[in-house]
N, C-alpha and C positions, 0 to 999 in steps of 0.2 A: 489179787494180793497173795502173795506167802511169803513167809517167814520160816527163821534159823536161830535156833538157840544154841548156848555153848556156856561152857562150864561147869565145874563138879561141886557136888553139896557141900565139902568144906573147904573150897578153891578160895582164892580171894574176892573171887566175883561172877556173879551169872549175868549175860550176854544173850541179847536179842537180836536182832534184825530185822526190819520188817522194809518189802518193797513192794510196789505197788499205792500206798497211801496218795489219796488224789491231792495236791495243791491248793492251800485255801479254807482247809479247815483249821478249827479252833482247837489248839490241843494243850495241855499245861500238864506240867508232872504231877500236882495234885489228883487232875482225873485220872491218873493212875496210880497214886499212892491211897487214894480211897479204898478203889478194889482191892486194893492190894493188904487194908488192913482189915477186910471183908475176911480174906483170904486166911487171917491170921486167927479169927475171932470162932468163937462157937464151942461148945462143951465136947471135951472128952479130948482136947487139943495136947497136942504130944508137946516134951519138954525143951524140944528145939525153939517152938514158939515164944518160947520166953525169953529165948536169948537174942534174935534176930529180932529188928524193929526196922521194917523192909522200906525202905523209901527209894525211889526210882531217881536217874538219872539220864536226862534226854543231852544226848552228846551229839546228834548229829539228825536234818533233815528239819530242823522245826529254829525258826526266827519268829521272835517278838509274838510269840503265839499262834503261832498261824504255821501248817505243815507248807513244806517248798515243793513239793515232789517227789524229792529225791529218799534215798533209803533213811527210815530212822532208826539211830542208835537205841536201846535203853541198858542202863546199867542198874543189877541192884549188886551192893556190897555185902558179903557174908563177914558179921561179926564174929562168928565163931572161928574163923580164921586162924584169926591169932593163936589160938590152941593147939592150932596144928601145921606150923610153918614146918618143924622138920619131916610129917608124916606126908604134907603136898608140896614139896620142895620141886619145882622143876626140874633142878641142878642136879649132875648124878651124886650120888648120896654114899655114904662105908656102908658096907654090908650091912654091918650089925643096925643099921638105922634103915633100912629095908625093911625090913622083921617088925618095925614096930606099926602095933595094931593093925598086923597084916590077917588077913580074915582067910580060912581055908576050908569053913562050913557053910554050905549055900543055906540061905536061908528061902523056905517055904514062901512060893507066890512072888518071888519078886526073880530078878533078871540075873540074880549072880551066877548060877550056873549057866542056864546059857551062853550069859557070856564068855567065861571063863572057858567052856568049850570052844565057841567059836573063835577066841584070840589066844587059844591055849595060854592063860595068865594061870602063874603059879599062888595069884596073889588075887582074892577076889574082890576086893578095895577098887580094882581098877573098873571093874564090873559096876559094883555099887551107888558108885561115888555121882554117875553117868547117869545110870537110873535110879534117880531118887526122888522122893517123894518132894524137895527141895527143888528139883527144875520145875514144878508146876507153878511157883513164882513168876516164871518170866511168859507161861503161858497163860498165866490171870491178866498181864503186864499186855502182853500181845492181846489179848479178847477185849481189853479197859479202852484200848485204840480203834478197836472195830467197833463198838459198842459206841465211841461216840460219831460212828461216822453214820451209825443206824440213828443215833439222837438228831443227826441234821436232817434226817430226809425221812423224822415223823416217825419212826418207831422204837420202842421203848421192849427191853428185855428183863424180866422177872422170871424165878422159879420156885418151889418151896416142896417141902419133900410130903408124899402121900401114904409110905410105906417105908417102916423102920425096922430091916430084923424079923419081919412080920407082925410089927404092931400097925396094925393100919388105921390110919388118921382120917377121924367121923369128919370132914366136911360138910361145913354147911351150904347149902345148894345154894341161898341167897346172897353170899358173900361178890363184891363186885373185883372185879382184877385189881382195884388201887388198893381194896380194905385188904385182898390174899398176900401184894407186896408190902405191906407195913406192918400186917402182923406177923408175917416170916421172920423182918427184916430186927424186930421185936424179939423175936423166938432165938434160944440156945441153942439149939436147933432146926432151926428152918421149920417148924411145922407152924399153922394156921389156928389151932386148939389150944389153949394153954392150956387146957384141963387136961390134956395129954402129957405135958410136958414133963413133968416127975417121970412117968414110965416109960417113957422114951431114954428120961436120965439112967434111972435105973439101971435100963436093957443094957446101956452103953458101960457104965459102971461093971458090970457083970463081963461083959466080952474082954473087958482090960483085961481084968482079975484070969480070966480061962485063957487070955494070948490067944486067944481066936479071931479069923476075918469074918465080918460080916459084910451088908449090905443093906444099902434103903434106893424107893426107888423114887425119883425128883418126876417133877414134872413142870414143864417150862411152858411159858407163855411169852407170846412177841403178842404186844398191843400197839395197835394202827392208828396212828393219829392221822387225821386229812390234814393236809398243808393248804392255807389260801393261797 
């Protein structure tokens, strides 16, 4: 399998591809607008999430439920769009409408300079718009598809986070894999403690407030179901 995504954070739309998906599985755009509202949910979530209400669109490779073989489309629509037709305007544009909300300070940790070096862009929007935090959409979108081709052939994927920021989460050694994915799935945060779960809020609260990056560290489980 691989796949190609395409599209900018406030384009009119992000754009997948995926080839290789075998013939005959079960696919529906809900298993993908679940994840996808997975994707959306959890504390401390930026003010884009409110605007965007992400539903996918299977345009090509899947009949009456069932994939064909061939490559599948997915589309998701960016609402925030409309706010910004003359800033992602295909069409060449007046000067003076160039200029607007054109960004000339890279921002820390993420891809504008770079790229701006590498396409020598006077304009770092071009940079941004590409790497944003906004394409991880269509790679929840792409995983929601492979996740259910691991659901036909008996195994199931969970994760839940063990370490926040350096708060690290008391597990209890007795908990079985089905109780660790439902009380994550529970959690504002993906941890397994809820007696954690204010200080975790806290920590996250506090990183807003300083505009600091932080990190936590997940830990994933693939459970093996035997097939008869």
């Amino acid at each position: 399998m691989r796949y190609l995504t395409a599209g900018e954070s406030h384009g009119p739309r992000l754009t997948a591809i995926i080839e290789g998906v075998p013939a005959g599985l079960p696919l529906s755009e809900e298993d993908i607008n679940k994840e996808l509202k997975r994707r959306q949910g959890g504390y401390g979530r930026g003010a884009r999430m409110k605007i965007e209400s992400d539903r996918v669109e299977i345009t090509s490779g899947v009949r009456h439920g069932l994939t064909m073989g061939g490559p599948i489309t997915l589309n998701v629509t960016n609402l925030d769009h409309q706010k910004w037709l003359e800033i992602m305007n295909v069409a060449p544009v007046e000067e003076k409408k160039k200029n607007l909300r054109k960004i000339t300070k890279p921002r820390p940790g993420h891809a504008d300079l770079v790229g701006g070096m590498k396409y020598r862009f006077d304009d770092l929007r071009n940079s941004l718009e590409r790497s944003s935090a906004r394409e991880t959409t269509m790679r929840v979108a792409v995983g929601a598809v492979a996740k259910r081709i691991l659901e036909e052939i008996g195994l199931e994927v969970a994760s839940h986070i063990v370490n926040f920021g350096g708060i690290e989460i008391a597990i209890p050694e007795n908990l079985t894999v089905s109780e660790i994915k439902e009380k994550a799935a529970k959690s504002e945060v993906s941890i397994v403690v809820p007696e954690q779960e204010e200080a975790v809020k806290a920590y996250i609260d506090q990183v807003k407030k300083m505009a600091i990056l932080s990190g936590e560290l997940w830990k994933p489980w693939l459970v093996v179901c035997l097939l008869d």
